[in-house]
C-alpha positions as CSV (number, residue, x, y, z in Angstrom):
1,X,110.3,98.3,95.5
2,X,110.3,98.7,99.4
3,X,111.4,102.5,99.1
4,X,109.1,103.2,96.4
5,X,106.2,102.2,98.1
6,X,107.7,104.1,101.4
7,X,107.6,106.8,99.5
8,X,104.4,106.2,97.9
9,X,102.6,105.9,102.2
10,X,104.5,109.6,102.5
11,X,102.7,110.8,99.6
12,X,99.1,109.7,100.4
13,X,99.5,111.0,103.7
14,X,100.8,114.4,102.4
15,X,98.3,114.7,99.7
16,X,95.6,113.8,102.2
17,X,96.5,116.2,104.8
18,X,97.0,119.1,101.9
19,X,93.5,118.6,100.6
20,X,91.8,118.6,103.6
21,X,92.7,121.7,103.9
22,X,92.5,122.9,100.6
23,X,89.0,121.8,100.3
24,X,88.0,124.4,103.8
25,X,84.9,125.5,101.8
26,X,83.0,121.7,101.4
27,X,83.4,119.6,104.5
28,X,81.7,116.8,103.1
29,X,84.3,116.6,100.5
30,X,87.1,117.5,103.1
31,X,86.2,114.6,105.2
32,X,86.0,112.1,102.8
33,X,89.0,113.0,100.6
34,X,91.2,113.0,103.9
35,X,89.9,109.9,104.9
36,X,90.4,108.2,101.9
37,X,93.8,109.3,101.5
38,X,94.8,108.0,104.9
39,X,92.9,104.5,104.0
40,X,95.5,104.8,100.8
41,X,98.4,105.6,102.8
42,X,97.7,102.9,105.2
43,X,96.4,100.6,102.7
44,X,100.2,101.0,101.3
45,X,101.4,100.8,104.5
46,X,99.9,97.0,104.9
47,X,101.5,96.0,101.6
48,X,104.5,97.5,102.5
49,X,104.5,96.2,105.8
50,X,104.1,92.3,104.1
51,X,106.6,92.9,101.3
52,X,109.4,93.6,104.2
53,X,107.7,90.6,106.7
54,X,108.0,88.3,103.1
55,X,111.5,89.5,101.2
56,X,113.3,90.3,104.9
57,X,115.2,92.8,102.7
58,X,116.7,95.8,104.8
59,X,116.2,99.0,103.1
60,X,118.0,102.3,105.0
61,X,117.8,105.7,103.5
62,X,120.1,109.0,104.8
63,X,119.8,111.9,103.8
64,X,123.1,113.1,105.1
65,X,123.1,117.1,106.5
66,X,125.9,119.6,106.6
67,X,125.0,119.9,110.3
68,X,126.2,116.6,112.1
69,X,123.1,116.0,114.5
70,X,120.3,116.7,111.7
71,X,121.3,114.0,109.6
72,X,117.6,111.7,109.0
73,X,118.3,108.6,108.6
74,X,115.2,105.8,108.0
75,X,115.6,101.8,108.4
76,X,112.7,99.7,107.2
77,X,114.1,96.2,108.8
78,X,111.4,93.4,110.0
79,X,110.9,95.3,113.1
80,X,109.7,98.5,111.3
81,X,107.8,95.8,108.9
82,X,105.7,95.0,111.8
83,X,104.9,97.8,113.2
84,X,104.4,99.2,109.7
85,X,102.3,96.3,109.1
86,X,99.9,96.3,112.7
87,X,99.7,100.4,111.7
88,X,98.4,100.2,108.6
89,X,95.9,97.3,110.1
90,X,94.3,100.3,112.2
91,X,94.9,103.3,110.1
92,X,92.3,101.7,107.1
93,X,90.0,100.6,109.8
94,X,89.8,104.2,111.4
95,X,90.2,105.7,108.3
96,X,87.1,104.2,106.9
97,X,84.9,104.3,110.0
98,X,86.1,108.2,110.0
99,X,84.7,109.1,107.2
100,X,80.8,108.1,108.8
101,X,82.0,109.1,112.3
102,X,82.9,112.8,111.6
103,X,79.8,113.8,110.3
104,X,78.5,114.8,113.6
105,X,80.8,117.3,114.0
106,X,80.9,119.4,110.4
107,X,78.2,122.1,112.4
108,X,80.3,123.2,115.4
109,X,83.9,122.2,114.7
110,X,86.5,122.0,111.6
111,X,86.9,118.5,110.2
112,X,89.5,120.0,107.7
113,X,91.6,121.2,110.5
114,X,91.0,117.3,112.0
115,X,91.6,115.8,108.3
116,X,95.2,117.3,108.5
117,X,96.1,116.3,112.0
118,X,95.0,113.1,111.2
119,X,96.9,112.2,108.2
120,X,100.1,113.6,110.2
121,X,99.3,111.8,112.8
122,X,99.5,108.8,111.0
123,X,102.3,109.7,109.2
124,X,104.5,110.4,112.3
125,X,103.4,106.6,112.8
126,X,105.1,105.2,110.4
127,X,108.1,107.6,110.6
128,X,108.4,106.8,114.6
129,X,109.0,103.3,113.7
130,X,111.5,103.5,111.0
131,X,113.3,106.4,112.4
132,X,116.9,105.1,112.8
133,X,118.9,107.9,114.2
134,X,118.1,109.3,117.7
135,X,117.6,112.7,117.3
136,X,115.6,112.3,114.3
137,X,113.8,109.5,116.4
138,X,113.3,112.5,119.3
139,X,112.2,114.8,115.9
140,X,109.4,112.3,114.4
141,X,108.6,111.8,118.3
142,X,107.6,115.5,119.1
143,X,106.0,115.5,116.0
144,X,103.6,112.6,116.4
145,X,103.2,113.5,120.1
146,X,102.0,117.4,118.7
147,X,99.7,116.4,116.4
148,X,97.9,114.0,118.2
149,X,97.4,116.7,120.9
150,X,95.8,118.8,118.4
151,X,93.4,115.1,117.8
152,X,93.1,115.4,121.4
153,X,91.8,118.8,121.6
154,X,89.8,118.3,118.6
155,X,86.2,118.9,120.3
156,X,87.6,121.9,122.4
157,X,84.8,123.5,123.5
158,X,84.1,121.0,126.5
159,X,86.1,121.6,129.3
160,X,87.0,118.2,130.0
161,X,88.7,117.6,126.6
162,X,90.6,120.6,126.8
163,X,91.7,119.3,130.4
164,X,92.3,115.7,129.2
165,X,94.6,117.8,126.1
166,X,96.6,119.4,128.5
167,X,97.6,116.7,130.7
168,X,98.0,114.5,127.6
169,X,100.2,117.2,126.7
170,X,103.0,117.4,129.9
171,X,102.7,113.4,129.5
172,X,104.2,113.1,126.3
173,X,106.9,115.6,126.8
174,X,107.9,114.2,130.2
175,X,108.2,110.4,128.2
176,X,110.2,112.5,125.6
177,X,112.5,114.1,128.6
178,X,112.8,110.4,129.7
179,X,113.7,109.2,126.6
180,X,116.0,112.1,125.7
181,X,117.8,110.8,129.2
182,X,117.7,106.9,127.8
183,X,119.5,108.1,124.6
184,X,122.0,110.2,126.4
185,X,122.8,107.6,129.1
């Protein structure tokens, strides 16, 4: 039940992402359908987050590579549970108030472009906190850390966001140089 319904988040978020940008021709639609799917994905992510919190059942999947260091190996234990859980909290509030806030912007900037980042974004969530092998922790990491730079960056002609991208940018790669140097020490 646990994996099934991890799978099930993946999927929302994927779907969500892949319409956004498949619907590039009606924003309106775009914005909503990404949105929604997030809420989904979250929304599945709060069940999900209970049903570990409740059972305390230990799920682990590896998908085991030919390559030693690219084996990906996921852990959904009560500490993934509650972060899973406290994510999922957000993602349907932002989700929802999304779908009213991005309105503003369908004249000068592309809210599919933004729908896809954002259902990555929160995907790379939930990924972060189950990830249970370091360098596919470091992976998921760069991941979330990229496409929330591209959220960042979203409104980029002002200067100052563009600025604020950049700097948020050499942060996040100088926590993941730090944390590369944690998981080698």
């Amino acid at each position: 039940m646990i994996l099934t319904l991890f799978i099930i988040l993946i999927s929302f978020f994927v779907l969500g992402a892949g319409f956004s940008l498949a619907l590039w021709k009606n924003k309106e639609l775009a914005n909503k359908v990404s949105h929604l799917f997030a809420a989904a994905g979250s929304f599945t992510g709060i069940f999900l987050g209970i049903q570990i919190l409740l059972t305390q059942q230990v799920t682990t999947l590896s998908f085991v590579s030919s390559m030693p260091l690219f084996t990906v190996s996921l852990r959904l234990d009560l500490l993934a549970g509650y972060f899973i859980l406290l994510i999922g909290v957000i993602g349907v509030a932002s989700s929802i108030f999304g779908i009213g806030y991005m309105r503003q912007f369908f004249k000068d900037y592309s809210v599919n472009a933004f729908g896809f980042f954002y259902n990555f974004f929160l995907l790379s969530l939930f990924l972060v906190v189950t990830a249970s092998n370091g360098l596919y922790f470091l992976f998921v990491w760069e991941i979330m850390s990229l496409v929330s730079f591209f959220l960042v960056i979203f409104e980029h002609k002002h200067y100052e966001t563009v600025k604020a991208g950049i700097i948020y940018f050499v942060m996040t790669h100088i926590g993941t140089m730090c944390l590369l140097a944690s998981f080698l020490l």
